[in-house]
N, C-alpha and C positions, 0 to 999 in steps of 0.2 A: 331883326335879331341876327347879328353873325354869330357866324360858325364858331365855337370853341373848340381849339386844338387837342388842349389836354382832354376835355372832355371823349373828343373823337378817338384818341390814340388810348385811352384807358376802354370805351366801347370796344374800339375794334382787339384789345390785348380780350377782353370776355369772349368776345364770341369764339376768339381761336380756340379758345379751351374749351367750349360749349362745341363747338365743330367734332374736337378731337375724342370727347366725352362722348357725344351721339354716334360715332361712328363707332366704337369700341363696344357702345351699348346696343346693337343692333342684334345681337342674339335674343337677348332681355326683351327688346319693344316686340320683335316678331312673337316673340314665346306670349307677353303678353294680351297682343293682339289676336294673339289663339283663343288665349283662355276665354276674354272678353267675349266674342264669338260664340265660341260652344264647338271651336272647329277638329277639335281632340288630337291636338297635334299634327294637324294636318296643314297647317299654315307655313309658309315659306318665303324666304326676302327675295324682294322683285328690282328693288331700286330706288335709291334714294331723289329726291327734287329738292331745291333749293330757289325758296322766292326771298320777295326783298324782305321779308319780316318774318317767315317761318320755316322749318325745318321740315321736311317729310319724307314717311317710309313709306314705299306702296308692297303691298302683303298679298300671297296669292295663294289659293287653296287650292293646293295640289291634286285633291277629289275633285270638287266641283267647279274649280277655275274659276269662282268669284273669287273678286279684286275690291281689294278695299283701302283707303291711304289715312296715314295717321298722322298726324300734325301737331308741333310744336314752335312755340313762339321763341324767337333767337333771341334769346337775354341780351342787355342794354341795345337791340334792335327796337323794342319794346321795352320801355322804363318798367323794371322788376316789379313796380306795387301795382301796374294795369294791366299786369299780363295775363293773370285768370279772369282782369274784367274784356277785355280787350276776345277771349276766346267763348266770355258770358253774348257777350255783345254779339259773336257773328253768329254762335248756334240760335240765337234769337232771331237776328234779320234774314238767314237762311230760313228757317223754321215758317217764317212770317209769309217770303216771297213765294215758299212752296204752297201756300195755303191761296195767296191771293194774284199770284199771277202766270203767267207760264213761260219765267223764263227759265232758261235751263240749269239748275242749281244742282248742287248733289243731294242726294239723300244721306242723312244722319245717324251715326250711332254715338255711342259713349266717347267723351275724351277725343271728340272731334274725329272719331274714325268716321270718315266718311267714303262714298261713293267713290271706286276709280271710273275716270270719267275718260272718255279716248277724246284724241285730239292731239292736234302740236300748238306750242306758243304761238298768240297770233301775233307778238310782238316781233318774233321771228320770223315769218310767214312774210310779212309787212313790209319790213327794211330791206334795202339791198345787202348784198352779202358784202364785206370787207376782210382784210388780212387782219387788221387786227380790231378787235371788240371794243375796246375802247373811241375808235373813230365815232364819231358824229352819225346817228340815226336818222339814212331818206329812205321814200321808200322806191323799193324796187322797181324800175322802169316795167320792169316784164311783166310784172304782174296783170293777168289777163280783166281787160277794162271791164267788161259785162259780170265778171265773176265779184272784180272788188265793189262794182255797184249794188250786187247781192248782199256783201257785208255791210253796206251801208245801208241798207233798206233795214236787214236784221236787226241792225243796231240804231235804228231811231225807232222800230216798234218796243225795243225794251224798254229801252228811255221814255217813249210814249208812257208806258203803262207805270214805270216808275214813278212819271208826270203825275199821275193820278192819285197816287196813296198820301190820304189828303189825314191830319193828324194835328189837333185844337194848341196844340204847343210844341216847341223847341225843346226837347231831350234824347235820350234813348228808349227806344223800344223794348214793353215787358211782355208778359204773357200771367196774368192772376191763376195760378196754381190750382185755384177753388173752381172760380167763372170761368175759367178759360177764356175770359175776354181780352182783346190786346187793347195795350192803353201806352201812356208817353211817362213813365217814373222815374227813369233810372239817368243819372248824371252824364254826359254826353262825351266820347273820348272822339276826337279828329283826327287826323293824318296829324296834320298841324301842334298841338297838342304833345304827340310824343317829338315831333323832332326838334322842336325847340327844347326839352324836359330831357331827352340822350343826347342829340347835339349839340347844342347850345350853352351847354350849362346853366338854364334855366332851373328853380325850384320849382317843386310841384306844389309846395304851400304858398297860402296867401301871403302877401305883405313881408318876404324873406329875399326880396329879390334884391337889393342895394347890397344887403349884410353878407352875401354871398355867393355873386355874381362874381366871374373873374372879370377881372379888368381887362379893357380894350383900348386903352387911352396910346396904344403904341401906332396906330393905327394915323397915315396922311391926317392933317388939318383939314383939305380938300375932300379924303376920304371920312371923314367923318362928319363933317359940313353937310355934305350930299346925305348921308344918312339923316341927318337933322331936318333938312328941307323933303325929302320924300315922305318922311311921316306927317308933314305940316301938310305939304299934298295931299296925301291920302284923309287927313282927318277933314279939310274943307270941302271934300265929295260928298263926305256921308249927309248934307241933308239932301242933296241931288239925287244921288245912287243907292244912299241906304233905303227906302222902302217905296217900293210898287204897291200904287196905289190897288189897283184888280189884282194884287199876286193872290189873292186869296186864302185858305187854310196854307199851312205849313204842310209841306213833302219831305217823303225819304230820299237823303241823296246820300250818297255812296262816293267817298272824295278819294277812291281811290282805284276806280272803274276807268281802265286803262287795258290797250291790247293785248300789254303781259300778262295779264288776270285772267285772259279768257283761251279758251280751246277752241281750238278750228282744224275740219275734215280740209287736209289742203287740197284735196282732189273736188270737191264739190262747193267747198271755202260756206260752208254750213257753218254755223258755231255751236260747237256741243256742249261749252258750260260758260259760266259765269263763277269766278272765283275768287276766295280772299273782300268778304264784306265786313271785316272787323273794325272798320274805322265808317262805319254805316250808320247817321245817326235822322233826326226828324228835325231837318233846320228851315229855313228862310226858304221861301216858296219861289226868289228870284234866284236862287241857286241850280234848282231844276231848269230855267228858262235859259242858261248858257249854252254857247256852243262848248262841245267838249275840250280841253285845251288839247288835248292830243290829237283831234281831228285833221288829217291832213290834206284832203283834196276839195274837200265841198262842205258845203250846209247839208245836215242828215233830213231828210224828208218822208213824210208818210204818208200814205194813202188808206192808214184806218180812218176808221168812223170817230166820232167824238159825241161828248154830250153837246145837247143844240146851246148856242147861243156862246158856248167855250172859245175863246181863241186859239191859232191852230199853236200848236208847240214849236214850228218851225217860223212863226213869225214875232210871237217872243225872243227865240233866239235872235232873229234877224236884227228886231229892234235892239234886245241886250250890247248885242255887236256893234251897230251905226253908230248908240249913244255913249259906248264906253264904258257902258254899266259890265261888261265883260270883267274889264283889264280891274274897275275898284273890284268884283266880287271873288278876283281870284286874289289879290293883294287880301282881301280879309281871310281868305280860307290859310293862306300859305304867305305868315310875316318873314320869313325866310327870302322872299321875293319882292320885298317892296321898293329896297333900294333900287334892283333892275329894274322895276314898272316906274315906280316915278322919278 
């Protein structure tokens, strides 16, 4: 699916106003943030963050210097009708991960105030420094080799354990109000999902995409040719690549578990959180068995324990990667890339 212009240049005119709006409204969130609390006016603006799909204040109580960050979803960043499912979605996968695993999540209040959590960008941490940001992301030569081995160890036990949260079907994850049991109900939103739906100009209704799809016909014969044969590509895969035989129950994978998302102590290159699970849902059990696309120096490897007779997680990947089953399972998550992969 390419990119729609208009579609882009009318997103990106929302957001500016959404920017200029949040910023003006920063007395308002912080005063709100109080009340919510119970903090009696003793709440105070610490600083604003901005990630790739949401807005955030972080709020500090001037008495007892707990820290708390509050978070909103950046209009046509997130197509406007999934934006309260999209903020449903991660206080549930957070909620979930805190219950069943230990990785470093925040803790939850209302209206996604959650936990301030310390750390810097590890996506920053990672890269070399450059003059200007837009350059191309490698990472930092200097980076000390023992310490980024530490992050890699860390970050294949998460993955491990994410490996594990085994789930009878493909949906999102609920939580029954009554039973308190968790279960798979709720319609599935992806990474993929919104950026074809904001950028693309895709519809989000069934069966509406011809009648109101802008046209791309301006587009090389060559260029569009290539488009026509990487789909033909990608669909003679799927009886190859589409299903592992042993993938077994279906896992939670998080498609958009990336070093920007997380926090890391630069001095002991610890990771203190795991951030940003709103595009979290219960899919294809060979989705968990990739290497990370972002990966950049090595295969992640672990030295936990496993159940007996499991294969290990690090040799699924290996296999995922040798047979190519990588490059089809990233072409499905992300139609935006198929033309570059095939």
């Amino acid at each position: 699916m390419p990119a729609n212009q208009i579609a882009e240049r009318n997103a990106q005119d929302a957001q500016r106003d959404f920017i200029r709006d949040f910023v003006e409204a920063k007395p308002d969130i912080v005063s709100f943030v109080d009340h919510c609390l119970g903090w009696n006016e003793a709440g105070e603006f610490l600083r604003f963050f901005k990630g790739s799909f949401n807005l955030s204040i972080a709020v500090r109580n001037r008495v007892t210097h707990e820290r708390v960050v509050i978070r909103f979803p950046i209009p046509r960043k997130v197509y406007d009708r999934w934006r309260g499912t999209k903020v449903k979605h991660e206080v549930i996968v957070i909620t979930y991960l805190r219950e069943h695993t230990s990785l470093p999540v925040p803790c939850l209040g209302p209206f996604i105030i959650m936990e301030f959590m310390e750390g810097e960008n590890f996506g920053d941490v990672l890269k070399k420094p450059t003059p200007n940001e837009a350059d191309l992301a490698i990472l930092d030569p200097e980076i000390d080799g023992a310490k980024l081995g530490g992050i890699f160890e860390q970050l294949a036990g998460f993955m491990l354990e994410l490996s594990r949260l085994e789930f009878a079907r493909i949906r999102a994850i609920s939580k029954d109000a009554v039973s308190g049991e968790w279960a798979v109900t709720e319609p599935p939103l992806t990474y993929d999902m919104n950026e074809v739906v904001s950028f693309a100009g895709f519809p989000a209704e069934h069966f509406t995409t011809m009648a109101t799809q802008h046209t791309v016909a301006h587009d090389a014969r060559d260029i569009t040719w290539g488009r026509y044969v990487a789909r033909h590509c990608f669909a003679q895969l799927i009886p190859t690549y589409g299903l592992i035989d042993d993938a077994g129950a279906h896992r939670l994978f998080c498609d958009d578990m990336r070093p920007s998302n997380m926090l890391v102590n630069p001095e002991t290159m610890e990771i203190t959180a795991l951030l940003d699970f709103e595009f979290t849902n219960v899919m294809p059990a060979q989705f968990a068995y990739d290497l990370p696309w972002w990966l950049l120096l090595r295969d992640p490897a672990s030295r936990s324990s496993r159940p007996t007779g499991e294969p290990l997680l690090s040799a699924r990947m290996r296999d995922s990667w040798d047979s190519g089953r990588f490059w089809f399972n990233l072409a499905s998550r992300n139609s935006v890339d198929v033309d570059q992969i095939y």
